[in-house]
Backbone as a printed PyTorch tensor [residue, N CA C, xyz], in Angstrom:
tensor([[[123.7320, 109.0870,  71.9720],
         [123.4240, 108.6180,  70.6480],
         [121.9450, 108.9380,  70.3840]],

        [[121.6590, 109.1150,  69.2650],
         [120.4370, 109.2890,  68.2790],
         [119.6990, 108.7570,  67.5630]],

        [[118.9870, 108.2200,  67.1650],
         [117.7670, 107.6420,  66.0290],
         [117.2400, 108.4670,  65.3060]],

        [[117.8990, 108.9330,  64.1740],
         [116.8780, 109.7050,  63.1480],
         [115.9950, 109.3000,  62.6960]],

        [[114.5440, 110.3780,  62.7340],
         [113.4240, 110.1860,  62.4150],
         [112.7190, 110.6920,  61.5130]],

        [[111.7960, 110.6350,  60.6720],
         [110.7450, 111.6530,  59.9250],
         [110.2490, 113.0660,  61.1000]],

        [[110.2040, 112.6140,  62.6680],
         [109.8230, 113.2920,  63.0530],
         [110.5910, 113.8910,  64.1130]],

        [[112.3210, 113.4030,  63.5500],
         [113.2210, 114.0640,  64.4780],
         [114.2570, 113.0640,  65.2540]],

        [[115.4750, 114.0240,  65.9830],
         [116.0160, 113.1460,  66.8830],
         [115.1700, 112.2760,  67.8770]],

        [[115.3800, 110.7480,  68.0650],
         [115.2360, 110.0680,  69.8420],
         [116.1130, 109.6890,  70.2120]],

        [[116.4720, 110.2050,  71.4730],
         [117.3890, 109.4650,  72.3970],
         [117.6260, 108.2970,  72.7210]],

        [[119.0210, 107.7680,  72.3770],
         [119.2270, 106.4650,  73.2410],
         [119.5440, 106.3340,  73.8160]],

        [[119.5560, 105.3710,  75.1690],
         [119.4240, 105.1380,  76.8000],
         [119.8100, 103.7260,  76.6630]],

        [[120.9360, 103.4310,  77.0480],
         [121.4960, 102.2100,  77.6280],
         [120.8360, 102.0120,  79.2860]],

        [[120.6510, 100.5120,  79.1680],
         [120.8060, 100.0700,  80.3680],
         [120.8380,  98.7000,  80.8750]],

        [[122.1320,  98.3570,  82.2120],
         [122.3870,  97.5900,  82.1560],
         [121.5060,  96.3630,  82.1260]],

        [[120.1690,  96.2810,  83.1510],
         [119.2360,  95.9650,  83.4350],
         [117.9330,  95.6320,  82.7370]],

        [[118.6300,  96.3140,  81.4470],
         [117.5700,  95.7910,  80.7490],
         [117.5600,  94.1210,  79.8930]],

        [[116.3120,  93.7490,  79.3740],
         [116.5030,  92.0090,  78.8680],
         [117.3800,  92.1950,  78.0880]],

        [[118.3810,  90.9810,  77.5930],
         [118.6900,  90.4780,  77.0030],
         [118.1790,  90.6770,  75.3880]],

        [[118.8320,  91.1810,  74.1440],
         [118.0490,  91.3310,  72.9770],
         [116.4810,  91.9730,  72.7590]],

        [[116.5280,  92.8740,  74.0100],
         [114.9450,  93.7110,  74.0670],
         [115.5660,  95.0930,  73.3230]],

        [[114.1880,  95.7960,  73.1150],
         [114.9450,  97.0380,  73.1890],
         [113.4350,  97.7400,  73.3110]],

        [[113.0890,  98.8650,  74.2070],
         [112.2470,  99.8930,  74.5400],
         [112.0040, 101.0240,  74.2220]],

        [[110.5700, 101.5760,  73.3640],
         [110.3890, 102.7160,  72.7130],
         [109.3860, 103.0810,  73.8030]],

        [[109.5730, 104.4050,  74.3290],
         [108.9900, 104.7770,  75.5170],
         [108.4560, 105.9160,  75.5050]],

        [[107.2840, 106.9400,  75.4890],
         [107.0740, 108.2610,  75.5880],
         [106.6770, 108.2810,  76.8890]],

        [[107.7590, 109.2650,  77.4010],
         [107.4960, 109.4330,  79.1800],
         [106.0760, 110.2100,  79.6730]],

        [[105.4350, 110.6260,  78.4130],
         [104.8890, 111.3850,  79.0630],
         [103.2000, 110.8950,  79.2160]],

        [[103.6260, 109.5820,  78.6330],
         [102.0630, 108.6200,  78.3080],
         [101.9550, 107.6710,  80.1040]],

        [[103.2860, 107.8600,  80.9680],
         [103.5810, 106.8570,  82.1320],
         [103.0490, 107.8940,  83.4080]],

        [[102.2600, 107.0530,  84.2300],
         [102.4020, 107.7080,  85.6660],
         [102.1990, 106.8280,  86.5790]],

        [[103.0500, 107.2540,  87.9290],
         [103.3910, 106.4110,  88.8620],
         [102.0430, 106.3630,  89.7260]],

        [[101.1450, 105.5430,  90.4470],
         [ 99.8180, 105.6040,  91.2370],
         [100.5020, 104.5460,  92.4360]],

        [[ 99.6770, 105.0850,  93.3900],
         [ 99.9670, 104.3640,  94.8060],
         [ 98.1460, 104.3680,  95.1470]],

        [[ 97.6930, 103.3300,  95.7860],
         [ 96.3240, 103.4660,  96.4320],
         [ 96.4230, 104.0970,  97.7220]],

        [[ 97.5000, 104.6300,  98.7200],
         [ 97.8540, 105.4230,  99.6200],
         [ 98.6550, 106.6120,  99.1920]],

        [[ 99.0690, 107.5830,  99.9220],
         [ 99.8870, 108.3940, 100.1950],
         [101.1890, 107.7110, 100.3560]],

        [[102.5740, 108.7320,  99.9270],
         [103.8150, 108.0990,  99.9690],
         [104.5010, 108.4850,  99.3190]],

        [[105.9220, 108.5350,  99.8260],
         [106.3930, 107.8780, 100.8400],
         [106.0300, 107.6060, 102.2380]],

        [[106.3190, 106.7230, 103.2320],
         [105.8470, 107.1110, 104.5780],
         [106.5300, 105.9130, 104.9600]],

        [[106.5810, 106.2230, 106.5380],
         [107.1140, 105.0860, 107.7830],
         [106.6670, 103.8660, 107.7460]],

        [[107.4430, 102.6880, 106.9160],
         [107.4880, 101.5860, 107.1090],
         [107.3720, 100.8760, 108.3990]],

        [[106.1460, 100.0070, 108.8520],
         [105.7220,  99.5230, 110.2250],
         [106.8070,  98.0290, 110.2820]],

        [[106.6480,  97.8600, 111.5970],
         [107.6260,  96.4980, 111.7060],
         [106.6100,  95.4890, 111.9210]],

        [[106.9500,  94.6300, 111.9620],
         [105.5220,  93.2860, 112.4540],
         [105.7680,  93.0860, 114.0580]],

        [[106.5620,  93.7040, 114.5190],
         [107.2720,  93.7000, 116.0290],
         [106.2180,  94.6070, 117.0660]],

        [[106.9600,  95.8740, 115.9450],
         [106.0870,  97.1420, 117.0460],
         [105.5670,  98.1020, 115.6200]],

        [[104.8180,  99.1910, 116.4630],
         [103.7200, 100.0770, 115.5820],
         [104.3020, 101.4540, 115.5050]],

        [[105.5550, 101.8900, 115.8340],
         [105.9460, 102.9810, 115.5260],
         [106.6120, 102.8100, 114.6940]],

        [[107.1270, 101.8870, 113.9070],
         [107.7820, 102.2310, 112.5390],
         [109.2730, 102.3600, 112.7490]],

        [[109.8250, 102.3220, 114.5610],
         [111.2260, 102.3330, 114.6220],
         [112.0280, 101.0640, 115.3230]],

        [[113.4920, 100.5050, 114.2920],
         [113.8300,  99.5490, 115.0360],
         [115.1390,  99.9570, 115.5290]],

        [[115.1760,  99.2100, 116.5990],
         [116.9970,  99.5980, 117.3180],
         [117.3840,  98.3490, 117.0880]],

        [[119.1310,  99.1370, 116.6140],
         [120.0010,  98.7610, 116.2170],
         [120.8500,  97.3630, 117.3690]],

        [[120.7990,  96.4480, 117.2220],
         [121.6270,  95.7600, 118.6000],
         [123.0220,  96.0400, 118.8860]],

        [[123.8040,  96.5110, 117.4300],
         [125.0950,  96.3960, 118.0410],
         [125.5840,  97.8050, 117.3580]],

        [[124.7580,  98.7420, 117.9700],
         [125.2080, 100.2610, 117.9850],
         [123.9540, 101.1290, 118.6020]],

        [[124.7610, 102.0940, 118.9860],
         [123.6250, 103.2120, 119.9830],
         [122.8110, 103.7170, 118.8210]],

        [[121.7580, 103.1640, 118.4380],
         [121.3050, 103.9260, 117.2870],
         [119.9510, 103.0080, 117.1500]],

        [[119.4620, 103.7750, 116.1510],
         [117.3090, 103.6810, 115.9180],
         [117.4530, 103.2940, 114.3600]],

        [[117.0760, 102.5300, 113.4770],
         [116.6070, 102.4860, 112.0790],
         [115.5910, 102.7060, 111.7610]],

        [[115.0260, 103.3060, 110.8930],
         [114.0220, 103.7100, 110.2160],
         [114.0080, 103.6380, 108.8750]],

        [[112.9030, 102.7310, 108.8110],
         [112.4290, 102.4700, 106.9830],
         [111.3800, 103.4560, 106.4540]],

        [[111.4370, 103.6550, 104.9530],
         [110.6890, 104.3970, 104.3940],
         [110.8340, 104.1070, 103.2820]],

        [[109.6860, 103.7810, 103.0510],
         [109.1890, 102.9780, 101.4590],
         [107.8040, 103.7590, 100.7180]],

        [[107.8700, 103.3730, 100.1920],
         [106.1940, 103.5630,  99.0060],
         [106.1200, 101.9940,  98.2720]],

        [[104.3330, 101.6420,  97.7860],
         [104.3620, 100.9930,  97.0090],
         [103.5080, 101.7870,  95.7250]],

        [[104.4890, 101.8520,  94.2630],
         [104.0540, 102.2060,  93.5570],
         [103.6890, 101.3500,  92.5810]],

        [[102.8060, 101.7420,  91.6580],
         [102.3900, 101.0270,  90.1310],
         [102.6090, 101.6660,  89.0470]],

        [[103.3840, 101.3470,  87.8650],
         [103.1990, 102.3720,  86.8190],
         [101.9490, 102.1430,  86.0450]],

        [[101.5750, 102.7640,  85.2680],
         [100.3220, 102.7780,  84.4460],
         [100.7200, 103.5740,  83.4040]],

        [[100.1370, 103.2470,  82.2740],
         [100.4310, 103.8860,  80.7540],
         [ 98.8350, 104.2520,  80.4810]],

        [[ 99.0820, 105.5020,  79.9440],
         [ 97.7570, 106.0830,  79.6760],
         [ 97.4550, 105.9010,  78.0360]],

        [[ 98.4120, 105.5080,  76.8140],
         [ 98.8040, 105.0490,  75.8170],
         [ 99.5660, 104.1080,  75.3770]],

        [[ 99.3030, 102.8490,  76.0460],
         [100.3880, 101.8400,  75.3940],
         [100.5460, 101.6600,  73.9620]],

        [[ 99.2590, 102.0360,  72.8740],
         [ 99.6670, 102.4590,  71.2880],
         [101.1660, 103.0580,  70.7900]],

        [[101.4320, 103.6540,  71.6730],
         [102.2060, 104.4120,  71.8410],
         [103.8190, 104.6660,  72.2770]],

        [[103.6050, 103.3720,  72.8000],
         [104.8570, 102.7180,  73.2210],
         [105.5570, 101.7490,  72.3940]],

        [[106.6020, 101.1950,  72.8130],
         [106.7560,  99.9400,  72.1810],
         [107.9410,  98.9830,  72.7750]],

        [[107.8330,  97.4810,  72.4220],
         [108.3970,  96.8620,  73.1200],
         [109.0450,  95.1910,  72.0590]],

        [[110.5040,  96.0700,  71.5150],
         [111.1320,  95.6750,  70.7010],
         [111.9310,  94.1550,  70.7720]],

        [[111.5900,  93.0970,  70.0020],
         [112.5880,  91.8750,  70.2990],
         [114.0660,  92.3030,  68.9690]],

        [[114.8890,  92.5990,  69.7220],
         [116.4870,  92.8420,  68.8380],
         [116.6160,  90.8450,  67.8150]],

        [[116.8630,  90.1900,  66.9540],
         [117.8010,  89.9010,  65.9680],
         [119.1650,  89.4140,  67.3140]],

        [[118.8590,  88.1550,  67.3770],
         [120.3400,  87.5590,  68.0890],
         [121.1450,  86.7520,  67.4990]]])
């Protein structure tokens, strides 16, 4: 589906997850993801320092791998963040 504009088609994007009676005007290209490290990388255990745990009830090793990211908007003018009429 579509939103006609003065300045053209926008896409609409369902999602389940989103609030209740919200609705989100978004230019992707105003968003970027920042980490204060490098990442992805080997999630440490509070156990041990290599980052690997064994499994107890199978011949096998787990390994986590995470990032922590932040988004940041370089234009929130620009965005928008709609209450829908309930």
């Amino acid at each position: 589906m579509h939103i006609a504009t003065p300045f053209g088609l926008i896409p609409v994007l369902g999602d389940a997850n989103c609030q209740y009676a919200r609705a989100f005007m978004i230019q992707s290209d105003t968003w970027d993801m920042h980490s204060l490290g490098e990442g992805p990388k080997l999630l440490r255990t509070a156990a041990k320092d290599d980052g690997y745990v064994t499994v107890t009830t199978e011949d096998s090793l787990e390994v986590r791998v995470g990032a922590y990211y932040n988004y940041a908007c370089s234009a929130p003018g620009w965005n928008a963040n709609i209450t829908l009429p309930t």
